[in-house]
ROFI-47483 format. One record per residue: residue number from 1; residue in one letter; chain; x, y, z of N, C-alpha, C in turn. Coordinates in steps of 0.05 Angstrom, whole numbers, plus 5000, padded with zeros to 4 digits. Layout:
{pt NUM,"A","A",{X,Y,Z},{X,Y,Z},{X,Y,Z}}
...
***
This chain:
{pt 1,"X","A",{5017,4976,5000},{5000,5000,5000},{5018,5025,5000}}
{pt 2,"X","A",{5008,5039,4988},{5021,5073,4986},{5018,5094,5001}}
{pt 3,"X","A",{5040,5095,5018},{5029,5120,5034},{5047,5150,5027}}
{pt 4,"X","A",{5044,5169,5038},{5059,5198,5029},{5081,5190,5041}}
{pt 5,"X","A",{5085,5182,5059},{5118,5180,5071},{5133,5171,5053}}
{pt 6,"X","A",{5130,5142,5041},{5128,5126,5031},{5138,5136,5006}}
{pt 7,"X","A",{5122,5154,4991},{5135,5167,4961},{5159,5188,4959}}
{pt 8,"X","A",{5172,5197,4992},{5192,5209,4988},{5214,5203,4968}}
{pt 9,"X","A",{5224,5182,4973},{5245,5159,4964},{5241,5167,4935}}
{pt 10,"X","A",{5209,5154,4921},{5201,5170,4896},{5207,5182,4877}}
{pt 11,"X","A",{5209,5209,4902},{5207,5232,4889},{5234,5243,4884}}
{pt 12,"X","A",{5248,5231,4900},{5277,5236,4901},{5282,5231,4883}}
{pt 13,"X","A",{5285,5199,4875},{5287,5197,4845},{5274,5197,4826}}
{pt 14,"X","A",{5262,5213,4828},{5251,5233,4801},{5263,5263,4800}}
{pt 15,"X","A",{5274,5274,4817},{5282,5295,4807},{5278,5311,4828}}
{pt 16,"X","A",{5255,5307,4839},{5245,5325,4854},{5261,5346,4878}}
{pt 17,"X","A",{5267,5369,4866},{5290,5388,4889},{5265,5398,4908}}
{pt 18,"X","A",{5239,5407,4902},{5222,5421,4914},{5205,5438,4908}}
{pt 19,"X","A",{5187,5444,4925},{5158,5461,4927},{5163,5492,4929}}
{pt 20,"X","A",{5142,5502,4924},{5140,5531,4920},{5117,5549,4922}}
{pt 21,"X","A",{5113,5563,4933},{5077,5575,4932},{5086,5608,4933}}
{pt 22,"X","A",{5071,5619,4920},{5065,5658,4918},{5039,5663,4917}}
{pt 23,"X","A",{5043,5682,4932},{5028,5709,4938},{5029,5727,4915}}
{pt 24,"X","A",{5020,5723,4893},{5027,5744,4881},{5024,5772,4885}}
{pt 25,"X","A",{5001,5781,4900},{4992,5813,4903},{5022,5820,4921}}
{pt 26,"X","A",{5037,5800,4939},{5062,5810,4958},{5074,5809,4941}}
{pt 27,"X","A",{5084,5794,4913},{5110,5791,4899},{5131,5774,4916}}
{pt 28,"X","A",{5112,5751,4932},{5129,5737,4952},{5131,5705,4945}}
{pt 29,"X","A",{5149,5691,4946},{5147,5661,4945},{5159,5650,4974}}
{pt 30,"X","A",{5148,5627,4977},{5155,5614,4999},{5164,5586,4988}}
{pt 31,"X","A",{5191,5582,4985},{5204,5548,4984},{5209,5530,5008}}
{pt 32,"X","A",{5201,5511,5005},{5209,5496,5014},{5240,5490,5028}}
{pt 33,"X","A",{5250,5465,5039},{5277,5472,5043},{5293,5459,5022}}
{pt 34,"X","A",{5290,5439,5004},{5299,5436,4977},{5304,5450,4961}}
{pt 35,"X","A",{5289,5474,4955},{5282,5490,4938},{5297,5510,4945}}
{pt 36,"X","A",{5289,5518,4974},{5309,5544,4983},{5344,5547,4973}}
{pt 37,"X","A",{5348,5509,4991},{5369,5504,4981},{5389,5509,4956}}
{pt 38,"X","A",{5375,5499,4930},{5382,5500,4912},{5377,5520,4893}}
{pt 39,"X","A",{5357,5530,4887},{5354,5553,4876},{5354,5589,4892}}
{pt 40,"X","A",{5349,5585,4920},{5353,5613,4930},{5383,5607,4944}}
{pt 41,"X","A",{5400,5584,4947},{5424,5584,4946},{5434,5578,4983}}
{pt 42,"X","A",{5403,5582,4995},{5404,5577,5023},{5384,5559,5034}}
{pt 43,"X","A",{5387,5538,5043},{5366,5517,5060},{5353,5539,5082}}
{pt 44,"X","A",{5360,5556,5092},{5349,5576,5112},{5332,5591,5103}}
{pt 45,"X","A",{5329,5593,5084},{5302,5616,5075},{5283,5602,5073}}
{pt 46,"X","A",{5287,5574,5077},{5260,5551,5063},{5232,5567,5085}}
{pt 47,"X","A",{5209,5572,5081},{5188,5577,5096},{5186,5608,5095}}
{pt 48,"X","A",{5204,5624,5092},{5204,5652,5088},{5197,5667,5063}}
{pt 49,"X","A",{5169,5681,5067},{5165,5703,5045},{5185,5720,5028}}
{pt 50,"X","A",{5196,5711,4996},{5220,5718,4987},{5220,5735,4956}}
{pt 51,"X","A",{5226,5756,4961},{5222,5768,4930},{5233,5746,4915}}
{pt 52,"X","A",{5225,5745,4880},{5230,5734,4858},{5261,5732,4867}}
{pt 53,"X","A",{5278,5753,4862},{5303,5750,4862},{5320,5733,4880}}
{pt 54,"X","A",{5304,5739,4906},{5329,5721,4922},{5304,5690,4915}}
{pt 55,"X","A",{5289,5687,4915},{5280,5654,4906},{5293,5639,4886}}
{pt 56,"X","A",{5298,5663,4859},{5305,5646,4850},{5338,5664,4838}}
{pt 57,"X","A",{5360,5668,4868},{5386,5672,4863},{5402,5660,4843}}
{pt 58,"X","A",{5402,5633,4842},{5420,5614,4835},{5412,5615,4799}}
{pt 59,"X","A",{5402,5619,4791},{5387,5628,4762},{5406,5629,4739}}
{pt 60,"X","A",{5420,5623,4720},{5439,5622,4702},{5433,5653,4700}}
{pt 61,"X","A",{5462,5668,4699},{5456,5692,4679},{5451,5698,4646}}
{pt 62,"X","A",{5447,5675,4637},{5435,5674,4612},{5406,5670,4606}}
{pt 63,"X","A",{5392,5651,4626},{5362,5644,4638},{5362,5670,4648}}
{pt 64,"X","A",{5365,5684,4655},{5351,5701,4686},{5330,5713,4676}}
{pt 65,"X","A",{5335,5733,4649},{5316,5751,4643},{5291,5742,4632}}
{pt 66,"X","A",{5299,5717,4615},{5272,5705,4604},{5251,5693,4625}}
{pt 67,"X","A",{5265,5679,4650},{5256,5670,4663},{5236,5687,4678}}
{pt 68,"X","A",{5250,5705,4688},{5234,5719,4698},{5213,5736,4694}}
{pt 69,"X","A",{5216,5746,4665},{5199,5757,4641},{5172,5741,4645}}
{pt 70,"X","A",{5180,5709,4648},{5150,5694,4642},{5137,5687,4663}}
{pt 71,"X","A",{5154,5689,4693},{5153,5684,4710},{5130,5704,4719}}
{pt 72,"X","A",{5138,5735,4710},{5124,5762,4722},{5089,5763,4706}}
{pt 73,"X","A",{5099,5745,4677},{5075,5747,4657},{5056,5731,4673}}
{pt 74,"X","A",{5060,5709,4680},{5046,5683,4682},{5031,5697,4712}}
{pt 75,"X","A",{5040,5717,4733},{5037,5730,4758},{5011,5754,4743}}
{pt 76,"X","A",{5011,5764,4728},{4987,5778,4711},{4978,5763,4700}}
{pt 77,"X","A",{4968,5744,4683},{4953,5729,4674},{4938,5708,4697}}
{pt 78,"X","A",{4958,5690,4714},{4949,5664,4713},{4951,5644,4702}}
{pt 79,"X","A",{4946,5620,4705},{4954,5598,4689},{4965,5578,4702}}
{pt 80,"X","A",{4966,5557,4678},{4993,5546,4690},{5021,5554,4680}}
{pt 81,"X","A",{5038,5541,4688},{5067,5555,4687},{5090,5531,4683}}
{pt 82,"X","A",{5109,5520,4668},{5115,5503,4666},{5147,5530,4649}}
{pt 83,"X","A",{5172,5528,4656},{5196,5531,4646},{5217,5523,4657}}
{pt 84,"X","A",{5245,5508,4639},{5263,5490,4642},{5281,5509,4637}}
{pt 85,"X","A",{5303,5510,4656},{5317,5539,4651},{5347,5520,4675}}
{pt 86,"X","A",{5368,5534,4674},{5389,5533,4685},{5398,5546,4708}}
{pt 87,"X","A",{5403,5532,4724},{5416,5554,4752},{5447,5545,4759}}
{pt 88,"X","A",{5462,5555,4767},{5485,5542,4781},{5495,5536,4808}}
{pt 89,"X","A",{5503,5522,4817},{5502,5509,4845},{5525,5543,4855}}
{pt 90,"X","A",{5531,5519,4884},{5551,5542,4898},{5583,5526,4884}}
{pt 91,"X","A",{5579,5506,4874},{5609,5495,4864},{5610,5512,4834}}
{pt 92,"X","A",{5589,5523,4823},{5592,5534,4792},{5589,5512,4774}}
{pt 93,"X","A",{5571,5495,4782},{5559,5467,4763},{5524,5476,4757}}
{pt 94,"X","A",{5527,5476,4728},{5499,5478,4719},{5479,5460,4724}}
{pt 95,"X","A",{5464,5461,4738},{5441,5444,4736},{5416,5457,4713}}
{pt 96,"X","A",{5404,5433,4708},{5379,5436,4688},{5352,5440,4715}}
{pt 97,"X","A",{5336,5461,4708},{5310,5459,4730},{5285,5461,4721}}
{pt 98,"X","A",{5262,5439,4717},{5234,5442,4706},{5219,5455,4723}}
{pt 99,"X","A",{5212,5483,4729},{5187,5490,4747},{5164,5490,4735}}
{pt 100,"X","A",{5143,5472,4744},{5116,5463,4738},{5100,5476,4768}}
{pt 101,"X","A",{5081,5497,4755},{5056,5508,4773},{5034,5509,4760}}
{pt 102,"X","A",{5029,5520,4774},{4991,5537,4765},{4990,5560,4786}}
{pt 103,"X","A",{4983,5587,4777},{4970,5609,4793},{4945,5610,4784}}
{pt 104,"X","A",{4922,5609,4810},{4891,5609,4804},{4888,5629,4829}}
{pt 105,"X","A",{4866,5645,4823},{4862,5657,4845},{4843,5642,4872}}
{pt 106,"X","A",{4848,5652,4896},{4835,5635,4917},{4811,5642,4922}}
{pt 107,"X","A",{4801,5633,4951},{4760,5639,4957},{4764,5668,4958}}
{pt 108,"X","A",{4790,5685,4954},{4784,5712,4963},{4779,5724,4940}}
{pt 109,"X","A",{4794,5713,4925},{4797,5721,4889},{4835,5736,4885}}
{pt 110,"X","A",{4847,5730,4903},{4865,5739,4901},{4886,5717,4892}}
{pt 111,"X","A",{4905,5727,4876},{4918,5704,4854},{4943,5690,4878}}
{pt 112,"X","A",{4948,5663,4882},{4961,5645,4888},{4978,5624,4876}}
{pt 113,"X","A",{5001,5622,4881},{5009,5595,4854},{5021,5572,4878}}
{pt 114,"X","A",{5030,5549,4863},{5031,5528,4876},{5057,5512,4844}}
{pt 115,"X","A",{5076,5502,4867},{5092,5486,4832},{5110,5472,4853}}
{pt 116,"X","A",{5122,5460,4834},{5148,5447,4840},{5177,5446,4821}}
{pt 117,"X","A",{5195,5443,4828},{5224,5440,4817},{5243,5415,4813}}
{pt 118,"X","A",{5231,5412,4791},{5244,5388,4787},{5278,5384,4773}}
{pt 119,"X","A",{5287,5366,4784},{5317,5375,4765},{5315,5349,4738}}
{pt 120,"X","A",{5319,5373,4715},{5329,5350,4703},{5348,5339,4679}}
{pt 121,"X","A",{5379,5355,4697},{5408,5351,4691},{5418,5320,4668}}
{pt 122,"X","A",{5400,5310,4680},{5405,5280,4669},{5398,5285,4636}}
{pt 123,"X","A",{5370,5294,4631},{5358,5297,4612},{5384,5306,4585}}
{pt 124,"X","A",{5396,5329,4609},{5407,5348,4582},{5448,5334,4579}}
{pt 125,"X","A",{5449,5313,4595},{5481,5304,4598},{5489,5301,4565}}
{pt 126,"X","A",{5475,5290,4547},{5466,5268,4528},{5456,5278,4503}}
{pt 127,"X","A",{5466,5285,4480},{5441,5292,4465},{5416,5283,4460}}
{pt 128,"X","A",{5400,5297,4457},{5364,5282,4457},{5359,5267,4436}}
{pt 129,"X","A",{5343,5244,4446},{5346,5216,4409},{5314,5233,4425}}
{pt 130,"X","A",{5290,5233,4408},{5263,5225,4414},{5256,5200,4406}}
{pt 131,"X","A",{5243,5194,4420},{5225,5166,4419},{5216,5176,4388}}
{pt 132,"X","A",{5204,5189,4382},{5192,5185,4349},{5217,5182,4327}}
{pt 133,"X","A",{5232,5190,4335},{5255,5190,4312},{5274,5156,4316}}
{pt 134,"X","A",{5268,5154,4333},{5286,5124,4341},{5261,5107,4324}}
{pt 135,"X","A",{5235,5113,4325},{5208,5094,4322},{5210,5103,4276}}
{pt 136,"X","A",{5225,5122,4273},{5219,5135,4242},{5238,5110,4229}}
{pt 137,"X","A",{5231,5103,4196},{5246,5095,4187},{5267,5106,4175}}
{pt 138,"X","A",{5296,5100,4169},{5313,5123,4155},{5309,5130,4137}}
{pt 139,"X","A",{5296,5108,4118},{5287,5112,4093},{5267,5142,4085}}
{pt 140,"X","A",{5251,5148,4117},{5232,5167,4116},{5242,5191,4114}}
{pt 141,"X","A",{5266,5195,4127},{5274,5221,4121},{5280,5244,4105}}
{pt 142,"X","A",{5278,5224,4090},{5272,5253,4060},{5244,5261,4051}}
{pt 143,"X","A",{5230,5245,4062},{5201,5249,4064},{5195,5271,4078}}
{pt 144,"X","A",{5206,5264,4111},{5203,5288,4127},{5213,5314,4119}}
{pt 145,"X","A",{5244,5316,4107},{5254,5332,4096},{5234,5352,4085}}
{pt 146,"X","A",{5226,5331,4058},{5212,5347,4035},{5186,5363,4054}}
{pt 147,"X","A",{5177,5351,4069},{5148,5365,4073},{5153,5392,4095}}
{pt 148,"X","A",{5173,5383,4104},{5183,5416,4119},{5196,5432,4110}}
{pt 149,"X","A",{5208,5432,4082},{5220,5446,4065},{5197,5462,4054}}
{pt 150,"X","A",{5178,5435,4037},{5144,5448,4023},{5129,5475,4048}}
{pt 151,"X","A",{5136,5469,4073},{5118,5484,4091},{5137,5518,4086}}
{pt 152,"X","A",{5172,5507,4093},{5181,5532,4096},{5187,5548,4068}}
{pt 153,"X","A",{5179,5533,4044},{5178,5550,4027},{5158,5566,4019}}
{pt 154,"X","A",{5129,5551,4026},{5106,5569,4025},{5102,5590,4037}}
{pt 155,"X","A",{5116,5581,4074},{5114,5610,4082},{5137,5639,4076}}
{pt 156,"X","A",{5151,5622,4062},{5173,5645,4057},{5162,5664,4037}}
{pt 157,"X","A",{5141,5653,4010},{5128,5656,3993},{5109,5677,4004}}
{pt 158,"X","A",{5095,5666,4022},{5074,5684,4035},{5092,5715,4059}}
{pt 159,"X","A",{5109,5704,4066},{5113,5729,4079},{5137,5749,4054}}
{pt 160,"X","A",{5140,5733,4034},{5146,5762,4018},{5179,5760,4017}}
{pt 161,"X","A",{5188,5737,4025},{5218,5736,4029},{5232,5724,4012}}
{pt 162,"X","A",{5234,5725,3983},{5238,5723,3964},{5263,5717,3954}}
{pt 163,"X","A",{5281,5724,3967},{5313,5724,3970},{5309,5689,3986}}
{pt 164,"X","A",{5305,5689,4006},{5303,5662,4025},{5286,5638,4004}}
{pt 165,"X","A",{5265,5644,4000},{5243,5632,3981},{5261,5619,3958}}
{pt 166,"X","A",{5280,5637,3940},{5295,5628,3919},{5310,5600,3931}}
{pt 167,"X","A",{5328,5609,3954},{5344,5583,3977},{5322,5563,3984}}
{pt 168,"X","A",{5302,5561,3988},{5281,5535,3994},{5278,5523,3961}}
{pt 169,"X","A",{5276,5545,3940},{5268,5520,3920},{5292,5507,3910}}
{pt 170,"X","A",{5323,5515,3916},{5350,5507,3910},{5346,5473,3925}}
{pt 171,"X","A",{5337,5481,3960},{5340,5459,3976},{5313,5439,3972}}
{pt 172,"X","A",{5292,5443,3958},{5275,5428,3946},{5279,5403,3925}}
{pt 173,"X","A",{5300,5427,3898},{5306,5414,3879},{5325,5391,3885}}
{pt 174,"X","A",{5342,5401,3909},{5368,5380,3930},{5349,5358,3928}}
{pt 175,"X","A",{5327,5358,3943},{5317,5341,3959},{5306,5322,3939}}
{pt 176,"X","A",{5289,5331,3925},{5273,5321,3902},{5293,5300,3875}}
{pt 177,"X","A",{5322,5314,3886},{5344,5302,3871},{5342,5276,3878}}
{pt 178,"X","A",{5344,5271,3908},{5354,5253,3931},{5341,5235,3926}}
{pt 179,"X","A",{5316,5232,3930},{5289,5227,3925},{5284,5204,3903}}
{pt 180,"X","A",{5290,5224,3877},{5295,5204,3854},{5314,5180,3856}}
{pt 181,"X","A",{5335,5185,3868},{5354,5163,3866},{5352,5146,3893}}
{pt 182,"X","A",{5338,5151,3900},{5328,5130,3919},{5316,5110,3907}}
{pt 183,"X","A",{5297,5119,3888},{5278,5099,3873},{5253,5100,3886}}
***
């Protein structure tokens, strides 16, 4: 039988660094002590009301601005909230971080979010095979080719880019070459 204790272990291995909840009308988040840890850079802030910045300290300076761009958007809208972005430890080792929320507003009507932080370093060690492309035949690939070539030449066509448009029917005629001598 399954109990919550029980799925710590779990969650561990899955990734799981930790929880998160805001206030948005304060501009405050409260982490967990996983979370604090690793992304506000201190296990001691875990339970403490924390501007954006120090929550999420540890933030790649290449992530920071986007992140937080969607971070501030998703805080006016609502929603859910799902971005995979980079932070660096205190040794200067990149980790990969999925934060998955939702901000809904509560019985007061005032907007609240709820997420978690998942790491997932492993994901990015490796270049990515997808499951569909391992499942594609090789033979298909010029199939695929051609029909995303057909798409990006139409829209090159349609947005008027004529110079680029000329380069798609060059890489068409490539393809269509290929094609033939395949049989």
């Amino acid at each position: 039988m399954f109990s919550i204790a029980g799925m710590a272990p779990a969650l561990r291995a899955a990734g799981l660094i930790g929880t998160w909840g805001t206030n948005v009308a304060a501009g405050r988040s409260v982490l967990d002590e996983g979370a604090a840890a690793l992304l506000a850079g201190n296990a001691a802030l875990a339970g403490q009301p924390l501007p954006l910045e120090a929550a999420l300290a540890r933030t790649h300076p290449d992530d920071r601005d986007w992140v937080f761009e969607r971070i501030r958007r998703v805080r006016q809208t609502g929603g859910p909230f799902s971005a995979e972005f980079r932070i660096l430890t205190d040794m200067n080792e990149v980790r990969w971080v999925l934060n998955r929320g939702a901000l809904t507003p509560d019985e007061t009507g005032a907007m609240q979010g709820r997420g978690a932080y998942i790491d997932t370093t492993d994901a990015h060690r490796d270049a990515f095979i997808s499951a569909a492309s391992l499942s594609q035949d090789p033979v298909n690939t010029l199939d695929v080719a051609a029909d995303h070539c057909i798409a990006a030449h139409t829209a090159l066509e349609r947005g008027g880019h004529f110079d680029l448009h000329r380069i798609s029917e060059m890489l068409l005629f490539g393809i269509g070459q290929a094609l033939a001598r395949r049989g």
